[in-house]
C-alpha positions as CSV (number, residue, x, y, z in Angstrom):
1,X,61.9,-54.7,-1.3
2,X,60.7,-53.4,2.1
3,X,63.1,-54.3,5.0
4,X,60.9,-56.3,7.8
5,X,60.9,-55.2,11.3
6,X,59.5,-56.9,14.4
7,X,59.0,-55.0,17.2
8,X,58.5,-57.8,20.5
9,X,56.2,-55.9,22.9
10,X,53.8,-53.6,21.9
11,X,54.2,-50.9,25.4
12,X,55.6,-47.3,24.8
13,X,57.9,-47.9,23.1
14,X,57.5,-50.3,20.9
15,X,54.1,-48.5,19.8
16,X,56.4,-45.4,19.0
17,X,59.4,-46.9,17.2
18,X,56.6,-48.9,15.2
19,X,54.5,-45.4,14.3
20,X,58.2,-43.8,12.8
21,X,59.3,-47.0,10.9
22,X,55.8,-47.8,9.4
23,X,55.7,-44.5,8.2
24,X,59.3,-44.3,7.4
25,X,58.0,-47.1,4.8
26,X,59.2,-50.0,6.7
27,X,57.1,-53.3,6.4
28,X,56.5,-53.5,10.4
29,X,54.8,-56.4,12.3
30,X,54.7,-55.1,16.1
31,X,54.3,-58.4,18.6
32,X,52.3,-58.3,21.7
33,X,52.1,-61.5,23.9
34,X,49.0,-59.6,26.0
35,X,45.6,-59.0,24.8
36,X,46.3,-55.3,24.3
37,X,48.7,-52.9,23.8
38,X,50.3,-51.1,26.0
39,X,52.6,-52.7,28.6
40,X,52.9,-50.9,31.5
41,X,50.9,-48.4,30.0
42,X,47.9,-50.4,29.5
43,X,44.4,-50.2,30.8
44,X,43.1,-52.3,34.1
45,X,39.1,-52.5,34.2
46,X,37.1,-53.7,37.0
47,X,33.9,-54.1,36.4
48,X,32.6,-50.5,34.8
49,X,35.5,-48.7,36.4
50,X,39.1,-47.9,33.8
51,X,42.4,-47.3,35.5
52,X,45.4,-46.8,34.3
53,X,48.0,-49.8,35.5
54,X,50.8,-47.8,35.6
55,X,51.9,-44.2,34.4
56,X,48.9,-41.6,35.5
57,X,50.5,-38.3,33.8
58,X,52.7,-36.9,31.2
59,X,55.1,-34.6,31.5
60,X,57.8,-32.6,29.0
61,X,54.8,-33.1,26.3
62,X,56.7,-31.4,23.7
63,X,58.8,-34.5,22.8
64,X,55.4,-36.3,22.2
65,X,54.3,-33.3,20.0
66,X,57.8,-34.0,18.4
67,X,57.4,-37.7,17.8
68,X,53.7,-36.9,16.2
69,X,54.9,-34.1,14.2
70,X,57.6,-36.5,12.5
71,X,54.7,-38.8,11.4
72,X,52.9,-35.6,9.6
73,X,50.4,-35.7,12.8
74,X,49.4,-33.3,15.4
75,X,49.5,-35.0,19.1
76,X,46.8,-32.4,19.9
77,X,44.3,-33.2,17.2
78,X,44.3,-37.1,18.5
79,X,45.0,-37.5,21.9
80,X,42.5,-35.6,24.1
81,X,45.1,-33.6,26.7
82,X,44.1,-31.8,29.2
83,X,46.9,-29.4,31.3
84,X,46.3,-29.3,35.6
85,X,46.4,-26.4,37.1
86,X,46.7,-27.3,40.0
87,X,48.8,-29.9,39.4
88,X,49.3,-32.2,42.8
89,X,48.7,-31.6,45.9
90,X,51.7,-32.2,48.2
91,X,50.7,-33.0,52.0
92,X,53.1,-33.5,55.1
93,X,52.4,-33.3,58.7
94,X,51.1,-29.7,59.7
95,X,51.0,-28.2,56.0
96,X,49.9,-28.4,52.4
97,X,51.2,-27.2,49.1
98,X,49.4,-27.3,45.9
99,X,51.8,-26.9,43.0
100,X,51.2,-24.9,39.6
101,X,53.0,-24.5,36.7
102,X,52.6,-20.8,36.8
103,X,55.5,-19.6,38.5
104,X,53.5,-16.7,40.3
105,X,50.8,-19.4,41.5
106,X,53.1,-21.5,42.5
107,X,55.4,-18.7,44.1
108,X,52.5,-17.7,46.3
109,X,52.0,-20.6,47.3
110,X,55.3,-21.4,48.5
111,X,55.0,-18.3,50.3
112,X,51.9,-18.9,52.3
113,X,52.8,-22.4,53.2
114,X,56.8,-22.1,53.8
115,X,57.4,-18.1,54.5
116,X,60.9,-16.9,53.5
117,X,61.3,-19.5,50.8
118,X,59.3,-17.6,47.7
119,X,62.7,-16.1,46.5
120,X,64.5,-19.3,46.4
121,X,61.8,-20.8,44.7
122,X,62.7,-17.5,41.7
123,X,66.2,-18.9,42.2
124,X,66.0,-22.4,41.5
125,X,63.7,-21.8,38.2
126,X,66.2,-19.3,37.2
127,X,69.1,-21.7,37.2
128,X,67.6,-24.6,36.3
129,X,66.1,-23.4,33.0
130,X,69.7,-22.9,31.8
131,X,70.8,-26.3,33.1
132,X,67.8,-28.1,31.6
133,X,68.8,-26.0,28.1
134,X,72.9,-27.7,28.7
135,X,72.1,-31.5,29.7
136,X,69.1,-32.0,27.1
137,X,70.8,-32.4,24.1
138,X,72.7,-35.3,26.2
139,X,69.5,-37.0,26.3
140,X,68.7,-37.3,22.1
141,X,71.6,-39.0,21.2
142,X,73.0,-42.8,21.4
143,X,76.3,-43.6,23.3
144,X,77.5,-47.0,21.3
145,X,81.5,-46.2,22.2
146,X,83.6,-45.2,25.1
147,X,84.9,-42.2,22.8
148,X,81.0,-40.9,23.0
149,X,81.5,-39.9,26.2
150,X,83.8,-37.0,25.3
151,X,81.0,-35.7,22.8
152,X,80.8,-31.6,22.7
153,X,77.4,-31.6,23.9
154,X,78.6,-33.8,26.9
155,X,81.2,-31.8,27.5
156,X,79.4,-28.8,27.7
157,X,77.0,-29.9,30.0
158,X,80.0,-31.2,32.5
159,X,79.6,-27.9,34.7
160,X,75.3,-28.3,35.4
161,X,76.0,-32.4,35.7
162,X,76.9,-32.1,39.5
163,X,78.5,-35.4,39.2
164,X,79.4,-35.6,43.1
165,X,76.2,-34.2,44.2
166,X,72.8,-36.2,44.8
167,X,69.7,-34.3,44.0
168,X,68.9,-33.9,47.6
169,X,72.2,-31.8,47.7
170,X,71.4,-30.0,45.2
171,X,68.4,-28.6,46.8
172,X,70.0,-28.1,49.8
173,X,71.8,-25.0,47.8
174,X,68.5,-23.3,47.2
175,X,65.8,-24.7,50.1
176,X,65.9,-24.4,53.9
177,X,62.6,-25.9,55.2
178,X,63.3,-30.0,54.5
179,X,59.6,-30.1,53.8
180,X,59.9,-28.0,50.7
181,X,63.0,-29.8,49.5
182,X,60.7,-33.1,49.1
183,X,58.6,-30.9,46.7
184,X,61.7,-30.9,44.3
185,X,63.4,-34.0,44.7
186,X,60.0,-36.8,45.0
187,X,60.2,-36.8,41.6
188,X,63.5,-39.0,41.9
189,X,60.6,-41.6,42.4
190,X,59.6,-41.4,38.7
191,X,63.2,-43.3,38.4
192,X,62.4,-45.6,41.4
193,X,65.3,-43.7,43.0
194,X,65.8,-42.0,46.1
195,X,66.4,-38.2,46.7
196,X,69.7,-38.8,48.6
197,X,71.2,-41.2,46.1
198,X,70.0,-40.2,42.8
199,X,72.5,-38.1,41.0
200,X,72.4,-34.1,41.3
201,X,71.7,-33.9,37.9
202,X,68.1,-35.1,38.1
203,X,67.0,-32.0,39.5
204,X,65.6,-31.3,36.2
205,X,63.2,-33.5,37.0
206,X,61.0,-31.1,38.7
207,X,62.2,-28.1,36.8
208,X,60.5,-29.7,33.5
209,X,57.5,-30.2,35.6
210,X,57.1,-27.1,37.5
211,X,58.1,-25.0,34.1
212,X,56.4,-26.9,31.4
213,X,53.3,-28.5,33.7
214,X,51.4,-32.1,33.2
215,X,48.9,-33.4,31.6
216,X,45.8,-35.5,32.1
217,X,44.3,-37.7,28.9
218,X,40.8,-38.3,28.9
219,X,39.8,-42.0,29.7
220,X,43.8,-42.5,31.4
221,X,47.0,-42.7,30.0
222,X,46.2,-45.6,28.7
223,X,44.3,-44.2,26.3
224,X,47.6,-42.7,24.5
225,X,48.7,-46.5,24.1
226,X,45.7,-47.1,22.3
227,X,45.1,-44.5,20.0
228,X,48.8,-44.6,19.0
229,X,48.4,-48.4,18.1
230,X,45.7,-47.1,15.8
231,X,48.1,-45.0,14.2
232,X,50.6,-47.4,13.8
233,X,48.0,-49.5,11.7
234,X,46.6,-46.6,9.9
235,X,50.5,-45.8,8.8
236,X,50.4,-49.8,7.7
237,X,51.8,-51.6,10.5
238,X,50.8,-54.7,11.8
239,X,49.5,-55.4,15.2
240,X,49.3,-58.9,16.1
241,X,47.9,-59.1,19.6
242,X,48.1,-62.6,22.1
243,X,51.5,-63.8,20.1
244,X,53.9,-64.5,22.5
245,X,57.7,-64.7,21.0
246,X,59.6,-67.2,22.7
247,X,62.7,-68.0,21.1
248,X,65.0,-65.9,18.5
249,X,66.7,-67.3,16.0
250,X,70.3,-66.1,14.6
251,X,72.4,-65.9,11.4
252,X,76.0,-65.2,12.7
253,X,75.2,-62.2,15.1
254,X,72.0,-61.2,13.4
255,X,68.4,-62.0,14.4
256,X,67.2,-63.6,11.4
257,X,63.9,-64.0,12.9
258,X,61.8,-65.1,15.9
259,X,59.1,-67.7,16.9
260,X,56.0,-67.8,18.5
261,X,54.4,-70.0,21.3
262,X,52.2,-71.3,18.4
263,X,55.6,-72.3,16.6
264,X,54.5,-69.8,13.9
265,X,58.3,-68.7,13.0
266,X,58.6,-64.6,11.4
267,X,61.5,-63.4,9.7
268,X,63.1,-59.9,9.8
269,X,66.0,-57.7,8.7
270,X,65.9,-56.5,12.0
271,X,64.4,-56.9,15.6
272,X,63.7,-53.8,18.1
273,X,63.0,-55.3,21.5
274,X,60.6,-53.6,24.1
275,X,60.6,-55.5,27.1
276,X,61.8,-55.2,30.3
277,X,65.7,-55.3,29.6
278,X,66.5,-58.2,32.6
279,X,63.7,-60.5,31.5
280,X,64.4,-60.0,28.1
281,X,68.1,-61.6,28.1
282,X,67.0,-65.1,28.1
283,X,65.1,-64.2,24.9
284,X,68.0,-62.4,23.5
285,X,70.9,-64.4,24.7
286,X,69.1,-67.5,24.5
287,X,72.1,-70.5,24.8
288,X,74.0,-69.2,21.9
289,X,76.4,-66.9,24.3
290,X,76.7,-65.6,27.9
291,X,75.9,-62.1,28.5
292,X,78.6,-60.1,29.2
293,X,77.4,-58.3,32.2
294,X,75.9,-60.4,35.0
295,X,72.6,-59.1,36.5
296,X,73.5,-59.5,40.1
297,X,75.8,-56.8,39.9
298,X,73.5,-54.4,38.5
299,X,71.0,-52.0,40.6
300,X,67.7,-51.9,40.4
301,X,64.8,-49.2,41.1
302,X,62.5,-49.6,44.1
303,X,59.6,-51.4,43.4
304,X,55.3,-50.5,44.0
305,X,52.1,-51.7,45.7
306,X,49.4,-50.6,43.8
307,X,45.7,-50.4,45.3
308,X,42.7,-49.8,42.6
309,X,39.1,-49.0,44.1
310,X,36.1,-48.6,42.1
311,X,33.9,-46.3,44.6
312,X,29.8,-45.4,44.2
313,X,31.1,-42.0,45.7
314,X,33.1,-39.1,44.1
315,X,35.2,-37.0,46.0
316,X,34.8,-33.9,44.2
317,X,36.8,-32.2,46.9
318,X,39.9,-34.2,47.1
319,X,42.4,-33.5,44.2
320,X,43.1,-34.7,41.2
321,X,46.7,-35.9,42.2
322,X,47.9,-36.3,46.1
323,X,50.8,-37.2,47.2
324,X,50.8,-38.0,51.0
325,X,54.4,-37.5,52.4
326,X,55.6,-40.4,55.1
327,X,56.1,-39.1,58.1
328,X,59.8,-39.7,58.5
329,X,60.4,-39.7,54.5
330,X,63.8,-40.2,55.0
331,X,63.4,-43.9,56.8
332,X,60.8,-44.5,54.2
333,X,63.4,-44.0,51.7
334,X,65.9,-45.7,53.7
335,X,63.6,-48.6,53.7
336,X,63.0,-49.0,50.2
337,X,66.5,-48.3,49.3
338,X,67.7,-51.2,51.6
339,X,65.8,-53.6,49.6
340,X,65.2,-55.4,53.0
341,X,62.2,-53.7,54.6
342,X,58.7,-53.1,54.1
343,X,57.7,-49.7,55.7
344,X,55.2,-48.9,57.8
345,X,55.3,-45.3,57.9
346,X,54.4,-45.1,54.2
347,X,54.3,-42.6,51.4
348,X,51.3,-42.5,49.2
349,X,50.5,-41.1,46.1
350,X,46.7,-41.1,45.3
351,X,45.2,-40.2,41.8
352,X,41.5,-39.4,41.6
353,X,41.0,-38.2,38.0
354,X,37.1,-38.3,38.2
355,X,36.6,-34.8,39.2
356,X,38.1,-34.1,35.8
357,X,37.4,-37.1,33.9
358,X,33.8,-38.5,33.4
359,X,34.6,-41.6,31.1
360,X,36.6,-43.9,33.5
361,X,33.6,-44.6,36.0
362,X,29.8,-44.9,35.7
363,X,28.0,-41.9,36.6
364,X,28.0,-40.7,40.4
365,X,30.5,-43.3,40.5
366,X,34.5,-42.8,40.6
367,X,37.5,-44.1,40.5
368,X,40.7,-43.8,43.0
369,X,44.4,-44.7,42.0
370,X,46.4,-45.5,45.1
371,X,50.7,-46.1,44.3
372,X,53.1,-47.0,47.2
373,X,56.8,-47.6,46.8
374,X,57.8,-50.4,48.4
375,X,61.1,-52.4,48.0
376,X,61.5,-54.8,45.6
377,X,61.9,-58.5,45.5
378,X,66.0,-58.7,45.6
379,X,65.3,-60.6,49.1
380,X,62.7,-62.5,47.7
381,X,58.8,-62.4,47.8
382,X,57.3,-61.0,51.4
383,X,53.7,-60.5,49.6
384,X,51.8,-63.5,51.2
385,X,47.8,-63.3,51.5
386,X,48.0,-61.8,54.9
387,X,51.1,-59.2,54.4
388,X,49.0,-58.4,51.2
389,X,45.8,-58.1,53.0
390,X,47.6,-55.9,56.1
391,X,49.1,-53.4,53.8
392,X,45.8,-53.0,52.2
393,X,44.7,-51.9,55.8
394,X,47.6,-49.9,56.4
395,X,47.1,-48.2,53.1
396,X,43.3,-47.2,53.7
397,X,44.1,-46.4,57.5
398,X,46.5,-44.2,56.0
399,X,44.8,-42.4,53.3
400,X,41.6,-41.9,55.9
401,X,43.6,-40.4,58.1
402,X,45.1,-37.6,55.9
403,X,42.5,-37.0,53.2
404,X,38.4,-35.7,53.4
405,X,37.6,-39.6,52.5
406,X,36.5,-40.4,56.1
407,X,33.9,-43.0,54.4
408,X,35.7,-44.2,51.8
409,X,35.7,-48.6,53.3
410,X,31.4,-47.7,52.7
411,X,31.7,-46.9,49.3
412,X,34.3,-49.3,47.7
413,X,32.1,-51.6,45.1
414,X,35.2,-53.0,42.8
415,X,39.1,-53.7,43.8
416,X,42.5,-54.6,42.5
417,X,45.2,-54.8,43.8
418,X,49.0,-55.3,41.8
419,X,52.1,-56.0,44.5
420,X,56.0,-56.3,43.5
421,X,55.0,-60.5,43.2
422,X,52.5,-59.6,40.8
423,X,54.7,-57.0,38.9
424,X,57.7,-60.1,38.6
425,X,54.9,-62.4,37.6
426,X,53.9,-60.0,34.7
427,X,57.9,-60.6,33.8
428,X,59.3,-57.3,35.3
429,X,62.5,-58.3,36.8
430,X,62.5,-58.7,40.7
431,X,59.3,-56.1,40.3
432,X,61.5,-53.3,40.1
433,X,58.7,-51.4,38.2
434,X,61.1,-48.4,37.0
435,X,64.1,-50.9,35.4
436,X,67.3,-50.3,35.9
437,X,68.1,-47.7,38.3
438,X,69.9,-44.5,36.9
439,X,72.7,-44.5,38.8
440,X,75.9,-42.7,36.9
441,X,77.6,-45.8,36.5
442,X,74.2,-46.9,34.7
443,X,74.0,-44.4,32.3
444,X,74.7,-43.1,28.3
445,X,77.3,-45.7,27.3
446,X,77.3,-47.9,30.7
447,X,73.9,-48.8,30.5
448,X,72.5,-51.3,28.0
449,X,73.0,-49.4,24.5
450,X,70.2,-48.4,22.2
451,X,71.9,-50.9,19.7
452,X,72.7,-53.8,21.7
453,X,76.5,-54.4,21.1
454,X,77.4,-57.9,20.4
455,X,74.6,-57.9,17.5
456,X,74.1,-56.9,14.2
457,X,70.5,-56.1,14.5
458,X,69.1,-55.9,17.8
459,X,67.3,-52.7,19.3
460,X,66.4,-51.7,22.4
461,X,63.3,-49.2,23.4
462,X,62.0,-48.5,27.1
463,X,63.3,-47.7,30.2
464,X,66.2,-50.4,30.2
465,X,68.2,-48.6,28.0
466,X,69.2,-45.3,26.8
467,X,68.1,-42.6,27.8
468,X,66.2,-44.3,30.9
469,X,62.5,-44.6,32.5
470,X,59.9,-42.5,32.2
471,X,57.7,-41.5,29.7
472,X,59.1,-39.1,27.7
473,X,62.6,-40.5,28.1
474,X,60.9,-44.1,26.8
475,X,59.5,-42.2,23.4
476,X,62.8,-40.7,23.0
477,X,64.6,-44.4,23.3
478,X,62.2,-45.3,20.3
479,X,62.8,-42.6,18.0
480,X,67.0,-43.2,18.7
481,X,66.2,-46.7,17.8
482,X,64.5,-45.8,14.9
483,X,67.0,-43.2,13.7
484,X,69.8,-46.1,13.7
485,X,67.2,-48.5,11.7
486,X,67.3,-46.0,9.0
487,X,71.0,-45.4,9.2
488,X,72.3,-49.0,8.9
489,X,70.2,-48.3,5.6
490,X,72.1,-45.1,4.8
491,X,69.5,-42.6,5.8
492,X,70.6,-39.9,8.1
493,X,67.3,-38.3,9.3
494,X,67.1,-35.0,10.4
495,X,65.1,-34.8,13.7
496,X,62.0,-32.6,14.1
497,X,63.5,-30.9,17.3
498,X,60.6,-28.4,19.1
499,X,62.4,-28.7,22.2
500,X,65.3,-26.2,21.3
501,X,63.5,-23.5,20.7
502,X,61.5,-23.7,23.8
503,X,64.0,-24.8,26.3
504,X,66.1,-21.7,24.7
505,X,63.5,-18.8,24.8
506,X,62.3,-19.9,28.7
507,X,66.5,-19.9,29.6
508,X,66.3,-16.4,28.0
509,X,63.5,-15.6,30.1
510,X,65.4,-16.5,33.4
């Protein structure tokens, strides 16, 4: 007989774990209490206008080409990808850099705008394609015991970890303008994190970026979540959609099933939870015991405002990605990082995919993207009506000011708007929209494990968990999950493993 698994939340994820199981030959029912699939990855439509709620890009794409292949599939031949060049345009006060994958592009560029710094640029590529190539096999693997911590693979990437540096010191060994430094440590944001606290090793961050590029998908990224939950029903899984799971029940330390809001009740041999990890405890942990680690001791990533705008005007000039540095970035950061205060002097990061992409707005019509980080709600809610409606101001004050949109209040014809409150509403904890942060002490064993100890049957996919938030790192949680499914069951499944090869021949190449 088939072993039954329920997957509770049907974002990243969950989509991916449910994909390898159901055609591992699994009997999969995948659990989503919204009215479609995606999580955080889900589509927001206003009127005729498609955004993407939360992740706008993907990055290190061969993992998804990975995860596809080990389903007998071909990412390419179902998800429409399309690769910027160039890829974001990075603005501070007085000067602009547009960033490319190709490293002569992109070492040109850093040439014209930053003079001097072209060669360091050569450097930091150079090193970091062998340090990517020692801490990536870190990143595939589970860390259940204290003992996995003295792994070979860990061990070996000991000297590229920089365990006492931040990734702002880090690039303080390669970079001397402070403007250019931001161009290789913003990405610390994709963990919610700041530059000058987030650990040295995430300077691969924008190495896989820079080297390996990013990708648009046509309609959003959004799009991915959908046409992977077709997948997962075409490989025999079940979806059900609006079927909220509100209590588990146990068997000893095993899940021996869960029930609905409609007190439909499931059973299953075993229970992967995607969800974010804080909300998710009551679920989990129900009254039956007390969670061995207390949430107010753990740290949490920043939070963001998000600003949507359905416009009767394309920019065709503006790029496809923006990011708008604050002005002083470092009390920006400060700010956030404080959990306290709500910064002024902001930094934006504005998406306006409808030069590329002619399916997420009527025609003549487009759509813009705005993201803010902004603390989140450890102090409690700030986001009243009025402190909502002033940032908004502040926001499109903002983006006037440093982009060609001089019109852009005269052509706004649909709105939404998501703050930190809304993100806690939608059961992200304190609306820390990147989880827990990925501070060392947070991390492989000492962050919640991919097998959730204390159970015989529990699983954990998403950012809350091994190996952390993002994308990439969030498919990668599911296929670890789904690997120890099959070997409680005595299967030890070789993993389809493009990454090797390629991380190895562009090392070679440094």
């Amino acid at each position: 007989m088939r072993k039954k698994i329920i997957i509770v939340g049907a974002g990243p994820g969950g989509l991916v774990s449910g994909m390898l199981l159901a055609h591992r030959g699994y009997q999969v029912t995948l659990l989503e209490k919204g009215a479609t699939v995606g999580g955080r990855n889900a589509p927001l439509v206003a009127g005729d206008y498609r955004f993407d709620t939360g992740p706008t890009f993907l990055h290190q794409k061969f993992t998804l080409d990975e995860i596809f292949a080990e389903i007998g599939r071909k990412a390419d031949e179902h998800i429409p990808f399309q690769k910027l060049d160039p890829m974001t345009k990075l603005t501070w006060e007085g000067v602009s850099l547009e960033t490319s994958s190709d490293r002569e592009k992109m070492a040109a560029a850093i040439e014209k705008a930053f003079p001097g710094e072209a060669e360091n640029y050569r450097r930091f590529m150079r090193d970091h394609a062998h340090k990517l190539q020692a801490i990536f096999p870190c990143l595939l693997k589970p860390y259940h015991q204290l003992s996995s911590l003295f792994a070979s693979h860990l061990l070996k990437a000991l000297p590229h970890v920089a365990t006492n540096k931040t990734v702002m010191d880090v690039l303080d060994g390669y970079f001397d303008d402070e403007r250019l430094k931001l161009a290789f440590t913003f990405q610390a944001k994709y963990l919610g994190m700041s530059p000058w606290n987030c650990p040295g090793l995430f300077s691969i961050l924008s190495y896989i970026e820079y080297e390996y590029g990013i990708y648009h998908v046509e309609g959003g990224l959004s799009k991915m979540s959908e046409i992977m939950a077709d997948i997962f029903q075409e490989e025999g899984g079940q979806l059900m959609l609006e079927s909220e799971v509100t209590s588990f029940q146990y068997q000893g330390d095993r899940v021996s099933g869960v029930v609905l809001a409609d007190g439909q009740v499931l059973s299953c041999d075993d229970l992967i939870v995607n969800a974010d990890y804080a909300h998710a405890r009551s679920l989990i942990f129900g009254e039956r015991k007390t969670e061995p680690e207390t949430l107010a001791k753990k740290k949490f990533s920043c939070s963001t405002y998000m600003l949507y705008l359905g416009l009767d005007k394309i920019y065709q000039e503006e790029p496809h990605h923006h990011i708008i540095f604050a002005d002083n970035y470092a009390q920006n950061v400060a700010d956030i990082q404080s959990e306290k205060t709500i910064s002024d002097d902001m930094s934006i990061y504005v998406r306006n995919s409808s030069i590329n992409d002619k399916t997420v707005a009527p025609e003549g019509h487009s759509q813009l993207y705005f993201l803010v980080p902004t603390i989140n709600n450890r102090e409690g809610d700030q986001w009243t009506e009025e402190m909502r409606e002033q940032y908004r101001e502040k926001v499109l004050d903002r983006v006037i000011a440093k982009t060609g949109m001089k019109d852009l209040r005269e052509h706004i014809v649909e709105e939404r708007c998501i703050t930190p409150t809304d993100w806690e509403s939608a059961d992200i904890f304190l609306g820390a929209t990147f989880n827990l942060a990925h501070t060392l002490d947070q991390m492989l064993y000492l962050r919640p494990r991919n097998k959730l100890q204390g159970f015989e049957n529990i699983y954990l996919v998403g950012g809350g968990t091994h190996p952390g938030s993002g994308l990439p790192t969030i498919f990668e949680s599911a296929r670890i999950s789904a690997n120890l499914i099959d070997e409680a069951y005595g299967t030890k499944r070789d993993r389809i493993d493009f990454a090797s090869e390629l991380l190895a021949a562009t090392s070679a190449r440094a």
